[in-house]
N, C-alpha and C positions, 0 to 999 in steps of 0.2 A: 235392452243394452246388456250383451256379454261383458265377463269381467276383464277380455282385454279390451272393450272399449271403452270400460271403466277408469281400465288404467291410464288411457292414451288419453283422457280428458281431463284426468287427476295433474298426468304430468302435464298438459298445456294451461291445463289454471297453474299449476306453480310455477310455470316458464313465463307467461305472462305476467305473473303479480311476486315475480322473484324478490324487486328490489323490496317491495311492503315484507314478501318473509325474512328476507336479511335482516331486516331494518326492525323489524318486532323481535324477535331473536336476542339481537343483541339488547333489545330497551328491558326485555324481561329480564335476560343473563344478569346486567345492572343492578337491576333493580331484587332481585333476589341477595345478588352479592352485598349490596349496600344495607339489605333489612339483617341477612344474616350478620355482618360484622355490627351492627347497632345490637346485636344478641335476638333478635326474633326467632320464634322457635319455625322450624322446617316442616313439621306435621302438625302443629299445635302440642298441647299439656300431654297428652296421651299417647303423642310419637307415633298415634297410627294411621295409613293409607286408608281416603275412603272417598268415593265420586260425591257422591252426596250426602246431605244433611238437611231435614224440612224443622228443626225444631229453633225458634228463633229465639229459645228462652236456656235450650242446653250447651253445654260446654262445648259439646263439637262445630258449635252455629262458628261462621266465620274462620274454619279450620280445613276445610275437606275440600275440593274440587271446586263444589257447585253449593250452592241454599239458595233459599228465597231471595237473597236480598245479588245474586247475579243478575235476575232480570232489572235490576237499577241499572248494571252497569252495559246492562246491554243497550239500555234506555241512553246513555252515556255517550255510547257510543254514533249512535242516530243523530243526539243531539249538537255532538261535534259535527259530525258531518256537515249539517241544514246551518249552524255556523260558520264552517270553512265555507262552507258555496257560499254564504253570503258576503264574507270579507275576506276572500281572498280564492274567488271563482277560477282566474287567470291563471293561478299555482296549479301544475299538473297535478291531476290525481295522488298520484305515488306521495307526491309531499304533503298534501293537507293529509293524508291516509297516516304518514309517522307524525308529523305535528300532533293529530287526534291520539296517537297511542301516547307522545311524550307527555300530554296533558294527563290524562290516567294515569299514566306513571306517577306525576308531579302526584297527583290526589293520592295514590295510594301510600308513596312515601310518607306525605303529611297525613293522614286517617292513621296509620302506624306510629304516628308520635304520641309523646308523653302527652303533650297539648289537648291535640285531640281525643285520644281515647280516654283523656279527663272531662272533657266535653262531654262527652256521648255519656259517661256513666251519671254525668251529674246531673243532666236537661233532657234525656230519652231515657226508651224503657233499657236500655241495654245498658243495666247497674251492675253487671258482672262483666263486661264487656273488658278482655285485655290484650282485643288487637287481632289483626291476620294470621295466621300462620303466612309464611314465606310462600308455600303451594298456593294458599285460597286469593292470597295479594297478589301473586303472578297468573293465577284463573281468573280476575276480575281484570285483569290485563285485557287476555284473550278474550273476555264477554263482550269488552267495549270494542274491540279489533272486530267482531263478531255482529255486532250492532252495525258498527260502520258498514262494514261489507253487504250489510243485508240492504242498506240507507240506498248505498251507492247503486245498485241493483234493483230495486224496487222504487214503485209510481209513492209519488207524496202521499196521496189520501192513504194508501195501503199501511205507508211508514205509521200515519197519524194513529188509523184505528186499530195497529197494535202495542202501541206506547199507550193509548186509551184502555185496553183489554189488558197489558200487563199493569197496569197503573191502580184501576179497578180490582182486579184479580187478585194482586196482593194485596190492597187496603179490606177485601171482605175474606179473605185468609188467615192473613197475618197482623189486621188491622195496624199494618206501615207499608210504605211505600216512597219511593223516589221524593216526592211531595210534599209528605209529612218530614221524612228524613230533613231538608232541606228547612223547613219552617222550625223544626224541633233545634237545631244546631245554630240557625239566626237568631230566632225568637221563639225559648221558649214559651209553649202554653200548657200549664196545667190541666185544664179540661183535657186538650190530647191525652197528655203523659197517663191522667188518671184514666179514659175510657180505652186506649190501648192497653194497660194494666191489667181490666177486667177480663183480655181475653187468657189471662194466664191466671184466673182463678177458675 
């Protein structure tokens, strides 16, 4: 495939799935606007641009583009999906697709409160933990937009054994993941918190 027929399929997927891009557009525009006037910082502490970050324990974790903990929200976004088919299959596509992203939204607004990121510091490892930057909370957007899209498009089993592979993949990396996150913020447990610990000595 030459790069004008690159183009010509670029633009018939955005011509196709326009209303999802309007409709994500403005949930992110929102959703930035509302972190920035609550005081969130835009870049994170260090005010600087950066794609990535693999360090779940430094200051730029939760700041930059992308880290470890995007593939959760990619996870996020799957998981909506295989929910909206199931309660609410009838609803065209285009809607269960902004409903999935206004849910994310909801998460990321609440994960950016005072509530929560007292949570996270007090019952997970993340004891320095103070919040998104506006970028990394509006790229955790786009991971779960991202996840969906892949949902919608891809056979079940396939969806399964890459929520399996990312799920695995970060708990023997990063020893956290989707799983633990979730168990750690309900109920915590000790043994976790302390053997996740270990890998940051």
């Amino acid at each position: 495939m030459n790069i004008s027929q690159s183009f010509v399929s670029l633009w018939s997927f955005i011509k196709k799935h326009r209303f999802e891009i309007i409709g994500c557009v403005i949930v992110l525009a929102l959703v930035a606007a509302i972190e920035l006037y609550s005081g969130r910082s835009p870049l994170g502490p260090d005010g600087h641009f950066g794609w990535w970050d693999n360090n779940i324990w430094g200051s730029e974790n939760s700041q930059r583009v992308a880290d470890a903990y995007s593939f959760s929200h990619i996870i996020h976004g799957m998981i909506f999906y295989g929910f909206l088919w199931l309660v609410a299959r009838r609803l065209p596509m285009k809607y269960r697709f902004l409903i999935a992203i206004i849910i994310e939204a909801g998460w990321e607004l609440l994960e950016n409160s005072p509530i929560i990121i007292n949570r996270y510091r007090e019952a997970t490892i993340a004891l320095g933990y103070v919040g998104d930057s506006v970028l990394n909370s509006t790229c955790d957007i786009v991971m779960a937009a991202i996840g969906f899209m892949i949902a919608r498009y891809t056979k079940l089993w396939i969806i399964i054994a890459m929520i399996i592979v990312m799920e695995v993949g970060c708990l023997l990396w990063i020893r956290d993941n989707l799983t633990l996150n979730v168990i750690m913020l309900v109920s915590p447990s000790q043994t976790i918190k302390e053997w996740q610990g270990e890998g940051h000595m």
